[in-house]
C-alpha positions in Angstrom: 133.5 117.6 75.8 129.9 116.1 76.5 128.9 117.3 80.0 127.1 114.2 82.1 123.6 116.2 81.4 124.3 116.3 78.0 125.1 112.4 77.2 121.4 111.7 79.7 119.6 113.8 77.3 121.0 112.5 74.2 120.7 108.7 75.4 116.8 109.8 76.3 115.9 112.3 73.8 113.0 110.4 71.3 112.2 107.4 73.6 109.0 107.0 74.3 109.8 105.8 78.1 112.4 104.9 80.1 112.2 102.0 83.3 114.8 103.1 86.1 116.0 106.1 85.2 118.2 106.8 88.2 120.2 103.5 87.9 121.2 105.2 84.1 121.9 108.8 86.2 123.6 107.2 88.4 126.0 105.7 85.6 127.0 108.7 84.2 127.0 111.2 87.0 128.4 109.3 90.0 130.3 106.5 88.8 131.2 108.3 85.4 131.9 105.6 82.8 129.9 104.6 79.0 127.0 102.7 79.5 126.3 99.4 78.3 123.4 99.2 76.4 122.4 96.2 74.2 119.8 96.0 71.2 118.9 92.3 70.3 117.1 91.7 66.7 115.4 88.2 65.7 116.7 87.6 62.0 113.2 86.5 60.9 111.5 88.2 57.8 113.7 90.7 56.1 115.0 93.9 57.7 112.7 96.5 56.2 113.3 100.5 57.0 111.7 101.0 59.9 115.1 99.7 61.3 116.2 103.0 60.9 114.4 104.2 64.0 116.7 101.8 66.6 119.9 102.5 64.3 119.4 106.4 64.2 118.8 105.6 68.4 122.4 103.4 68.3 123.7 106.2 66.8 122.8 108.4 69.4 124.1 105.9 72.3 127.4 105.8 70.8 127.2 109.6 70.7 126.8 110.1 74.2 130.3 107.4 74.6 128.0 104.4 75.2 128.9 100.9 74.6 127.0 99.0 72.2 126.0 95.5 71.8 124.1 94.1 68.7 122.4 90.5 69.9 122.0 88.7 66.6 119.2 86.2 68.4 119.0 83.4 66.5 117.8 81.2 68.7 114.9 83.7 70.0 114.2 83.5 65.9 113.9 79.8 66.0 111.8 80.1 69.3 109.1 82.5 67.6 107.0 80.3 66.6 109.4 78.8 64.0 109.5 81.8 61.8 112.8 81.5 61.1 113.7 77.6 60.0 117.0 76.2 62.3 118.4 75.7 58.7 117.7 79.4 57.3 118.4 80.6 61.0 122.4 81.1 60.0 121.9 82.7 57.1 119.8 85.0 58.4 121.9 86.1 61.0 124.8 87.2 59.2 122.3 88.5 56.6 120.9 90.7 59.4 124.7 91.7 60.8 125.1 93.3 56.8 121.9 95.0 56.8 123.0 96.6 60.1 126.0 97.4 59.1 125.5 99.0 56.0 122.1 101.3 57.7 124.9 102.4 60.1 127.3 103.2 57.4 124.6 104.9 55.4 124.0 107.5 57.8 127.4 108.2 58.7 127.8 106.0 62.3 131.2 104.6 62.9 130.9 100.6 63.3 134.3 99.8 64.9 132.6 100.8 68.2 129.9 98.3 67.7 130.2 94.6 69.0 127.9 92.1 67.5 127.0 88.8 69.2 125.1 85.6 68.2 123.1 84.5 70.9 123.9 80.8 70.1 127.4 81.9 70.8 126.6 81.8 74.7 122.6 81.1 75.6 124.0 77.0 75.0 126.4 77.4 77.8 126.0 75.5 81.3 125.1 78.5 83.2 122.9 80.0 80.4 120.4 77.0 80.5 120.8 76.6 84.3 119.6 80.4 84.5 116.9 79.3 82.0 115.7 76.4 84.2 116.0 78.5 87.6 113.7 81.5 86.3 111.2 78.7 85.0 111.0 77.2 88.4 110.2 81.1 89.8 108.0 82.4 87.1 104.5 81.5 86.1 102.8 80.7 82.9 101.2 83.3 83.1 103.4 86.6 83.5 105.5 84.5 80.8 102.5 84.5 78.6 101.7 88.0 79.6 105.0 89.4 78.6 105.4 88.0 75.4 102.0 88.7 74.1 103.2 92.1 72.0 106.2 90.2 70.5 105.9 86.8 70.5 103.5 85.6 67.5 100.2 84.5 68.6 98.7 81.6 67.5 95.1 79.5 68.6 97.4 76.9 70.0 100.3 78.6 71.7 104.1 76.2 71.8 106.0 76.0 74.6 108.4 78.2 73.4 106.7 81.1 73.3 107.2 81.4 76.3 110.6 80.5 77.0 111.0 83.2 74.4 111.2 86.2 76.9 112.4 84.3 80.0 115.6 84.3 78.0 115.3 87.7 76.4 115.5 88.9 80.7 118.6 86.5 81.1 120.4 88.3 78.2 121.3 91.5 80.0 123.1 90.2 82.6 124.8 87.3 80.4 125.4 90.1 78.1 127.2 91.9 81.4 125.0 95.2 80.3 123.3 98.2 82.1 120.5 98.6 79.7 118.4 97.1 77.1 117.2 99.0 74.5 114.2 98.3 72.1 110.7 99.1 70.9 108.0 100.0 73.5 106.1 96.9 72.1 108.9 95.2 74.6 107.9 96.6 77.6 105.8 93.5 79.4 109.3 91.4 78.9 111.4 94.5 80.3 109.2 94.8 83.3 109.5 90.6 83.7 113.1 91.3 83.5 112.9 94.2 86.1 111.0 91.3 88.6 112.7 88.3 88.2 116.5 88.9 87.9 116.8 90.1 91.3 115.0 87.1 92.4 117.9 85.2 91.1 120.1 87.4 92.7 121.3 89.6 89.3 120.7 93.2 89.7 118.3 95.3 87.8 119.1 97.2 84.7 117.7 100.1 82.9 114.9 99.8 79.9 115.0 102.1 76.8 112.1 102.2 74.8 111.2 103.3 71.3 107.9 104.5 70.3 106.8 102.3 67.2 106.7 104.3 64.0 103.2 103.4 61.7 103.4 101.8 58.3 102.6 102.9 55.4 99.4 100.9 55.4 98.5 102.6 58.7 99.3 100.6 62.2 102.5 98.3 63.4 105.3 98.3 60.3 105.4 94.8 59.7 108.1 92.4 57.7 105.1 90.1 57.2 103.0 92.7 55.6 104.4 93.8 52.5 102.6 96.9 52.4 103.3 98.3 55.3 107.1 98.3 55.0 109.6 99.4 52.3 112.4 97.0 51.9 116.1 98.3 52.5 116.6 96.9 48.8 114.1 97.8 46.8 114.6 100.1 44.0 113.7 103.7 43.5 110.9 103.1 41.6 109.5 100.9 44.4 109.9 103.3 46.9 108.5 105.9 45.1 105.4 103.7 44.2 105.0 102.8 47.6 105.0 106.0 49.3 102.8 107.3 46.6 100.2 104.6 47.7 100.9 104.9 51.5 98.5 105.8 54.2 98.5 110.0 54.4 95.1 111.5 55.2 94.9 115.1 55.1 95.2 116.7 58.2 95.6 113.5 59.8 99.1 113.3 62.0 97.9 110.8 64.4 99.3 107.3 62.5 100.6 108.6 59.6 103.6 106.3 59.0 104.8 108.9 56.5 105.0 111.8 59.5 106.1 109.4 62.0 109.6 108.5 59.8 110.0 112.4 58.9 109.7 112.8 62.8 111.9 109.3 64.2 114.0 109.1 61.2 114.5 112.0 58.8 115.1 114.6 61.7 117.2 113.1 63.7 119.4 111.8 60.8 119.9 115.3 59.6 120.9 116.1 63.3 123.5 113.5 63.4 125.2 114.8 59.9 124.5 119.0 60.4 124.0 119.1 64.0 120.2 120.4 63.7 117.3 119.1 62.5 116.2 119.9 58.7 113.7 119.0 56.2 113.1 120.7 52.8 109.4 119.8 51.1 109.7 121.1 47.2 106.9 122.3 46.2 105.5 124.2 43.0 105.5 128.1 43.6 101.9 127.7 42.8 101.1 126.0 46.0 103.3 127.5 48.1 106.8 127.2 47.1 109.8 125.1 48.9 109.5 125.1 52.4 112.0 124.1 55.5 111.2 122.8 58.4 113.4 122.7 61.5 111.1 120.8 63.9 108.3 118.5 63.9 106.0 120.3 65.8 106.3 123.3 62.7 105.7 120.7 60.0 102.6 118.7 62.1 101.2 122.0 62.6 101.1 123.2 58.4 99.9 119.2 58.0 97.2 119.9 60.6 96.2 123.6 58.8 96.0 121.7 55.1 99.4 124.3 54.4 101.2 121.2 53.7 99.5 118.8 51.6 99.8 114.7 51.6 101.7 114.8 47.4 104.3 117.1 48.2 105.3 115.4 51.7 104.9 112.2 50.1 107.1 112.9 47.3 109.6 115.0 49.3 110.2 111.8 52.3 110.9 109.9 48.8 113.7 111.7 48.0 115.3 112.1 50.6 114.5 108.0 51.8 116.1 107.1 48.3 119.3 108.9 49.0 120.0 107.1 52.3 119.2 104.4 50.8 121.9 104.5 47.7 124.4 103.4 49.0 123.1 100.3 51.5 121.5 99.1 47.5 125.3 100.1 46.0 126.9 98.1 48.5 124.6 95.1 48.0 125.3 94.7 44.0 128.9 95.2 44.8 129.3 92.4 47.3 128.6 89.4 45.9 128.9 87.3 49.5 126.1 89.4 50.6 124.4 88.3 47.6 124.9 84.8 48.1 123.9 84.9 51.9 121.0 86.8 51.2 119.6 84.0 48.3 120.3 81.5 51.2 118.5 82.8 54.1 115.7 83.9 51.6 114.8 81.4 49.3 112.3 82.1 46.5 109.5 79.2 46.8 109.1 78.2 43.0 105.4 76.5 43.8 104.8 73.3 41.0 101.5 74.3 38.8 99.4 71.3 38.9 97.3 70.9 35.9 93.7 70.9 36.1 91.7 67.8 34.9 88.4 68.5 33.5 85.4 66.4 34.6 84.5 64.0 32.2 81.0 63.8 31.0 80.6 67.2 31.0 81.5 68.2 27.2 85.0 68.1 27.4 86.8 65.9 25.3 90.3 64.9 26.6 93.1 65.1 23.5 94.9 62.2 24.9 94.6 58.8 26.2 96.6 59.3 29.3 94.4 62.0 30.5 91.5 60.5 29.7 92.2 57.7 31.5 92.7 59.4 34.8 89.7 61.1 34.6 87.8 57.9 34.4 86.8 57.8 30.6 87.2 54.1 28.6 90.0 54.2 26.4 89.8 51.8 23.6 92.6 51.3 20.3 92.8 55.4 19.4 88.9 56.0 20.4 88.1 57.6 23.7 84.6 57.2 25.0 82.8 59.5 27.2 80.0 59.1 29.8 77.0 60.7 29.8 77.7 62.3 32.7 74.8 62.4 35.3 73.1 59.4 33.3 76.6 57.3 33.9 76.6 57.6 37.1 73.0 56.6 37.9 74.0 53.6 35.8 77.1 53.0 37.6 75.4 53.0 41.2 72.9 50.9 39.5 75.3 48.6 39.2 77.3 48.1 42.1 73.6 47.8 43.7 73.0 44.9 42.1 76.3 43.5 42.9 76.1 44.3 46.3 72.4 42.1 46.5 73.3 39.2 44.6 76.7 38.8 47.0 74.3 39.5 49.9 71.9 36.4 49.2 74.9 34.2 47.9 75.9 34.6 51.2 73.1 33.8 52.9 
């Protein structure tokens, strides 16, 4: 049986801080029941695998006997700057609830103990938007502005809805009836709004879980917008393996190294959830060293740092093991054909119109048929078509319309 100590360290171990730690203490020491923890995800751009860092974290919560809640925010996506399209915002959201899913599944979390939510589902009700209008009469532009500024997208001229966008993301935990909300640390400016304002409307406090963020592969935030920063959840072997092979890994280098950070975030504690200790094996040519195991980051960080463990055989070895997690979230996909279906819905492939370019006439080109000739501006006469001298035409043609332009002037007069 997990002792109370046991279920705090493994709700805390990996986060990079935690708000309010003695209301979570509390919880599980003195009044002894799960807590309730929610993670909310804006289906926007598609879920790439840095989504593995919260779902190896969920796995842990339900470890310790916490109850989970997935917010499916749909409406935040709409909100967020319009990244998400009201019609593709549906879509997207049950997209996202199978992507989820199947990362859960994949690394061997039971999903019966999940609950997912739509946020539409209840942020339309009465008291919902009543909440909404009371904590805008309370809170000022500018803390709103303030707290969305790492997660809501920026733009020159900022909508309204920006910053609406966290006043609601605050309201969730307590219409969401949870003691904790989880997410990255990129959150924190709307987690300490929430810590302010809900006990101004007379809602208690809660407790504030965060993530560090894991690099890209391009080096900095892992981005959906930013193809090469991110590996899709279904792209093929071959694209993995391409994309790791061109991803951000200096020698020596650990500090933002995307590659490092999902050995440390994601690979580790994976292989504690399945084993029960934390394992990773880097194949390697006897030549340079033979295979090598690591059973902490700190080992591996430490031959990365020395050169003892060199960028190719890290590279290829996270590939590997990234592909086999993967196989069966891409199995699943080209068995269910639904999932198929939703996912060509909520992420329709733009087919742009080529428009044909018309060449200038007068400057050599001869067009091949009348039609074209005709729009750009040559005569067209039985099967002939003439062409202008270019330069010379014009002069001629201003000519012209000066004259015209004189003799209406003194007609008039």
């Amino acid at each position: 049986m997990t002792t109370p100590e046991e279920k705090i360290k493994l709700i805390t171990q990996n986060l990079q801080e935690v708000l309010r730690p003695e209301i979570l203490k509390d919880i599980v020491e003195v009044q002894q029941r799960p807590v309730k923890i929610y993670w909310g995800t804006a289906p926007t751009g598609r879920p790439h695998c840095g989504y593995f860092v919260p779902m190896v974290k969920l796995a842990e919560f339900l470890k310790a006997g916490c109850e989970i809640t997935v917010l499916l925010a749909d409406i935040h996506a709409f909100l967020d700057n319009m990244k998400a399209p009201l019609e593709l915002v549906g879509f997207r959201s049950t997209y996202y609830e199978k992507v989820v899913k199947a990362i859960l599944t994949s690394i061997g979390v039971p999903i019966d103990k999940l609950r997912f939510t739509l946020g539409s589902s209840y942020q339309k009700s009465e008291q919902y938007v009543m909440d909404t209008w009371r904590l805008c009469s309370i809170c000022s532009e500018h803390d709103a502005k303030k707290a969305g500024a790492e997660v809501v997208k920026q733009v020159a001229s900022p909508l309204l809805s920006g910053l609406i966008y966290p006043l609601m993301q605050a309201l969730d935990e307590e219409h969401l009836g949870v003691d904790a909300q989880f997410g990255g640390v990129d959150q924190r400016k709307i987690f300490a709004l929430a810590g302010e304002y809900l006990p101004k409307l007379g809602y208690k406090e809660r407790v504030h879980l965060m993530n560090p963020m894991v690099p890209g592969l391009a080096g900095g935030k892992m981005s959906a917008s930013d193809p090469n920063s991110k590996i899709d959840l279904l792209d093929s072997k071959e694209v993995v393996n391409t994309k790791l092979k061109k991803a951000h890994c200096a020698p020596k280098e650990v500090e933002g190294n995307g590659v490092i950070g999902f050995v440390e975030f994601v690979l580790f504690p994976i292989s504690a959830l399945a084993t029960g200790k934390p394992e990773f094996t880097v194949k390697r040519p006897e030549k340079d060293g033979g295979d090598v195991t690591y059973t902490s980051i700190e080992q591996l960080k430490a031959d990365y740092t020395e050169d003892k463990l060199w960028p190719q055989h890290l590279k290829a070895a996270v590939s590997e093991k990234l592909n086999d997690i993967l196989d069966p979230i891409r199995k699943q996909f080209d068995e269910d054909k639904e999932w198929q279906e939703i996912a060509a819905k909520a992420y329709p492939v733009e087919v742009k119109a080529k428009v044909k370019k018309v060449k200038k006439i007068g400057t050599g080109y001869v067009a091949k048929d009348k039609k074209t000739a005709a729009k750009a501006g040559a005569e067209v006469e039985g099967s002939e078509v003439k062409v202008g001298g270019g330069e010379q035409d014009e002069k001629k043609e201003k000519k012209t319309k000066d004259v015209v332009a004189d003799e209406k002037h003194w007609v008039e007069k």
